[in-house]
N, C-alpha and C positions, 0 to 999 in steps of 0.2 A: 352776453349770451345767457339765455333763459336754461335753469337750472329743472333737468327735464331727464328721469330714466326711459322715456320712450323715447323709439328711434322713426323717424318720417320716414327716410329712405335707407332699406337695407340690400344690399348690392353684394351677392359674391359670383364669382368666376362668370362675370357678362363677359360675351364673345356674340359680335356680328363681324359677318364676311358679307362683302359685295362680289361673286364672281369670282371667289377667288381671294381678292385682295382683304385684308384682315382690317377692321376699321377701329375693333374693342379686341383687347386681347385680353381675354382672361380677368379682368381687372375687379377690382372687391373695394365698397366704399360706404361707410356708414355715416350719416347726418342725422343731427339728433332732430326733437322735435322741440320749434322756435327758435331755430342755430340760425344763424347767417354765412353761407359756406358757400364760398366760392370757387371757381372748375376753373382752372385757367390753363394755356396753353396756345401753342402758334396754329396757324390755319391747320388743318386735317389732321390736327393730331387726336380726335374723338370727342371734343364736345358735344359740337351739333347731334352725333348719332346718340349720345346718351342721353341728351334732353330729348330728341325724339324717341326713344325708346323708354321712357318716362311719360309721356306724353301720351302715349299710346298711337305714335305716327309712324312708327317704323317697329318691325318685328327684330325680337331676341336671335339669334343664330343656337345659341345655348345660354347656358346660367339662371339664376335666380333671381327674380326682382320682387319685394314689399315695399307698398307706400300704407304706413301708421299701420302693420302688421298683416296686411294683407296682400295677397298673392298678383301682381299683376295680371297676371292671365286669368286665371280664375275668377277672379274677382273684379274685372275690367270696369264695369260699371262704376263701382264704387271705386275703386280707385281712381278713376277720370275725374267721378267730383270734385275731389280731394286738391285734385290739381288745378293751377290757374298757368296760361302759358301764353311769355308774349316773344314770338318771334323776333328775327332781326330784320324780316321783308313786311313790307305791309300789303297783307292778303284777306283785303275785303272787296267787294265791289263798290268801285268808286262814283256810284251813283244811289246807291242807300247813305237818308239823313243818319246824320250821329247819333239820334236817339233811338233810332230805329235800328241802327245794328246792334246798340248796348242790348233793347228789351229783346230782339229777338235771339240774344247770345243765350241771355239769361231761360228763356225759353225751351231751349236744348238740352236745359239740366232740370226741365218738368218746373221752374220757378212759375210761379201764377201770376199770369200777365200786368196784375194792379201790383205784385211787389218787386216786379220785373221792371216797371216806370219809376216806381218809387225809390228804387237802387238807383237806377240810371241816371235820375235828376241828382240824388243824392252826388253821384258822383263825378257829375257835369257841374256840379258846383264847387265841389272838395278840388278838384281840375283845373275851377277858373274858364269854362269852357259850356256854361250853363249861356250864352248868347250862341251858340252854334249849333246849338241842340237840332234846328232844324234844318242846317246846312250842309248839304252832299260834302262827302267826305273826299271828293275831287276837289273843291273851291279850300279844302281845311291846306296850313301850310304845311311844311315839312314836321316842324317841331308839335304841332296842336294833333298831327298825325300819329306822332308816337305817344304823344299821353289817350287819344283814344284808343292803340290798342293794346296798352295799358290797364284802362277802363273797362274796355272789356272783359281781360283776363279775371276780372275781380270781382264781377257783375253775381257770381254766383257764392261770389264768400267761400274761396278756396281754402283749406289749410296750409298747403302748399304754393308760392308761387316762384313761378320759373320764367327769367329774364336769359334770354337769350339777346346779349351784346343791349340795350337797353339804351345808352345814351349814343348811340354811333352817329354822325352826323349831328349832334345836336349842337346848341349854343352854352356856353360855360353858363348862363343865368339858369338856361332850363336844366343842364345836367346838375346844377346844385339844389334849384328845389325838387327835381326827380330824387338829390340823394335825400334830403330831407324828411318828404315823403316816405321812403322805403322804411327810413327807421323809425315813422311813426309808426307803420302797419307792422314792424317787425317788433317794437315794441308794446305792439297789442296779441301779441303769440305768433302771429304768423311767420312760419319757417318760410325761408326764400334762398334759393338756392341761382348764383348771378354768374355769369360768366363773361367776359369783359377782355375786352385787349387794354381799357385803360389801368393799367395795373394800379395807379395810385388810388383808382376810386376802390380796387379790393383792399385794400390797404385801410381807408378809411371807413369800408363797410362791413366787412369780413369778421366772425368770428374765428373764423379757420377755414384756409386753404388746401387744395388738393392739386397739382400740377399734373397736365398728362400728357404726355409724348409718344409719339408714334402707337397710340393705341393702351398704353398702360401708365400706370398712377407713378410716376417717380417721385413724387411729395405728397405725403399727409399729414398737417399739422397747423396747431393755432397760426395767423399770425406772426404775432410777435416769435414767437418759436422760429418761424420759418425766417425770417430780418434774420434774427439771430446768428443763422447757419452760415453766413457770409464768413471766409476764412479770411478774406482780404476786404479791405476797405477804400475808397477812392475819394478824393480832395482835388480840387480845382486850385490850382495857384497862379496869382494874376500879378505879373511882376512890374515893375518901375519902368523897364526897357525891354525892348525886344530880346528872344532868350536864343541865344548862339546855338548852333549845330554842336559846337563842343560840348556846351555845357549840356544839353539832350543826352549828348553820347557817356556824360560821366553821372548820369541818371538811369542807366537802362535798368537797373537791376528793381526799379519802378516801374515800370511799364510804361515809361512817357508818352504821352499822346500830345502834342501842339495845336494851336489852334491856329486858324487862319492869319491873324493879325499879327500872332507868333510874341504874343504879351498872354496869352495864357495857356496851363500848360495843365495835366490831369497828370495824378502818380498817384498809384497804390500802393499797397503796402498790406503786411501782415497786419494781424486786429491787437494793439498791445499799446499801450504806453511808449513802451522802449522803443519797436520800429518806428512809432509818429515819430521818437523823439530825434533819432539817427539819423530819418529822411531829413527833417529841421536842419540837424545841423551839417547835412550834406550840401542844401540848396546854401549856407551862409558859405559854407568852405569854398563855393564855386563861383562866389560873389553876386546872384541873383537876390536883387534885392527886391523885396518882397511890399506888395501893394495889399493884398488880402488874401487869405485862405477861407474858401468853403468847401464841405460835404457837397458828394454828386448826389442830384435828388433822388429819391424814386430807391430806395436800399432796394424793396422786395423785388425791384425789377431786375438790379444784381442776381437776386437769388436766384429767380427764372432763367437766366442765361446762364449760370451756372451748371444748373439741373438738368437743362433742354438741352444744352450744348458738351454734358459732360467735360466743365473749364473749371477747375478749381483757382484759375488766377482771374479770376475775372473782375 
C-alpha cells in the first residue's frame, strides 16, 4: 500500500432507496489515495449502487461523497475525470472498431484527438490486442472483450479506477495477467478500488477490505487483519479407509463435514495449538488413520461467511 495522507474516496452516511427498498444504508467509507481496496459482498448487498454512485450513474438518496477532496455533486465534472470505470456488462456498440471506441472514450474527457490515438495504440499494445485495433468489437472474443473495456476505462489516465467484477467469465491465463497488470498500474499510484466474488483474487490484490451486507459495511480492515478474525479454523483430513458413521458421530464437536467418497472429512476447531492438538489425538483415539491433513483454502472466504452470515463457527 502506497504511503499517502490524502484520502481518494471519502464516504459518510451514503443512503439510496429504490421505491422504498433501502439499497445503501447509512454507510461511511474511507480509501486512501493509491490503496488497493476491495468492496466485497453477495449479490444485492450494495456494491453495484456504490460504484454507480461513484461513477456518477446513479444519484445519492442522502450523504456525502469526495473523490481526492472534492464534492461529488458540486463538482461533478472533475470528479468524473478522476474516475476510470469498468463495468461487469459490456456496454458498447458492437459494431464500432476497437480503436475507435478507445479515441472516441478519450474524447469525452475533451482529450485531443492526436493524444487520444496515441493513448489508444499505447494501450492496444500494453493489451496485446494492437492486431484488432481495426476489428468490430462483435468479431473480439469474450476474453479480448473485457481487456477492452478495460482499456477504455484508462484512455483518460484516471486517478481512480473502479473494476466492477473484472475477471467474471474469464480464463485463469487471462485473470492472472489481468491481476498482473493491476498491480502494475497500482504500483505506478493509481488507487483501484475492485469488487470481486472471487474472493482469493482480494486476497492476493487487496490492501484492505470492506465487507457489506444488506446495504451497510460489517467489515473494515487490512487484509491480513481481516484472515486474522477467523475464531475457528478448518482442515481437510483424508484417511486410509473409509470413515464410519460412528466415528463422524464421536467428532461432532468439530463440525464434521464428509465427503462423497467418505475418505475425506473437514473439522474445525477453535484457533490454538491446544485444540489442533486434542482434535489430533481424538482422530488416533477413534482409530482413523490418517493419509494427509491440509488447510481449507481460501481463509478470507471463511471470514466473509462469517460476517455475512453472522456464524461465528464457521
Amino acid at each position: 500500500m502506497h504511503s499517502t495522507n490524502s484520502t481518494a474516496i471519502n464516504i459518510r452516511g451514503l443512503t439510496k432507496q429504490y421505491n422504498g427498498l433501502i439499497a445503501l444504508d447509512t454507510i461511511d467509507l474511507d480509501v486512501g489515495e493509491g490503496e488497493f481496496f476491495g468492496l466485497l459482498g453477495p449479490n444485492g448487498a450494495g456494491k453495484s449502487t456504490t460504484i454507480n454512485i461513484l461513477a456518477g450513474l446513479c444519484n445519492k438518496t442522502a450523504g456525502d461523497v469526495q473523490l481526492f477532496g472534492r464534492d461529488l455533486i458540486h463538482d461533478y465534472r472533475e470528479c468524473r475525470r478522476n474516475v476510470g470505470l469498468v463495468p461487469q456488462e459490456f456496454n458498447f456498440d458492437q459494431f464500432t472498431r476497437l480503436l475507435d471506441m478507445l479515441v472516441f472514450q478519450g474524447g469525452f474527457f475533451g482529450i485531443p484527438n492526436h493524444e487520444c490515438k496515441s493513448r489508444s495504440i499505447e494501450l492496444l499494445k500494453k493489451f496485446d490486442l494492437i492486431d484488432k485495433a481495426d476489428t468490430q468489437l462483435r468479431h473480439l472474443s469474450g476474453g479480448m472483450k473485457r481487456r477492452a473495456i478495460i482499456m477504455r476505462a484508462l484512455v483518460h489516465r484516471p486517478r481512480l479506477l473502479i473494476l466492477d467484477e473484472p475477471t467474471a467469465g474469464v480464463d485463469v491465463d487471462l485473470r492472472k495477467s489481468l491481476w498482473s497488470f493491476l498491480r502494475e498500474l497500482h504500483d505506478a499510484g493509481t488507487t483501484i478500488l475492485l469488487t470481486t466474488h472471487y474472493l482469493e483474487e482480494a486476497e492476493a490484490l487487496c490492501d484492505r477490505i470492506a465487507i457489506i451486507d444488506h446495504g451497510r459495511i460489517v467489515a473494515d480492515d487490512s487484509t491480513r487483519n481481516l484472515v486474522n478474525k477467523l475464531n475457528r479454523e478448518s482442515i481437510i483430513v483424508t484417511a486410509m479407509a473409509e470413515i464410519s458413521e460412528d466415528a463422524i458421530g464421536m467428532l461432532k464437536q468439530y463440525n464434521p463435514a464428509i465427503s462423497g467418497d467418505r475418505h475425506e472429512l473437514t473439522l474445525s476447531f477453535a484457533r490454538g495449538d491446544s485444540d489442533f492438538d486434542s482434535m489430533l489425538r481424538r482422530l488416533l483415539e477413534i482409530d482413523i488413520r490418517i493419509a494427509s491433513i491440509r488447510p481449507v483454502d481460501n481463509r478470507l472466504e471463511q471470514v466473509f461467511l462469517q460476517l455475512t452470515r453472522g456464524d461465528s463457527k464457521s
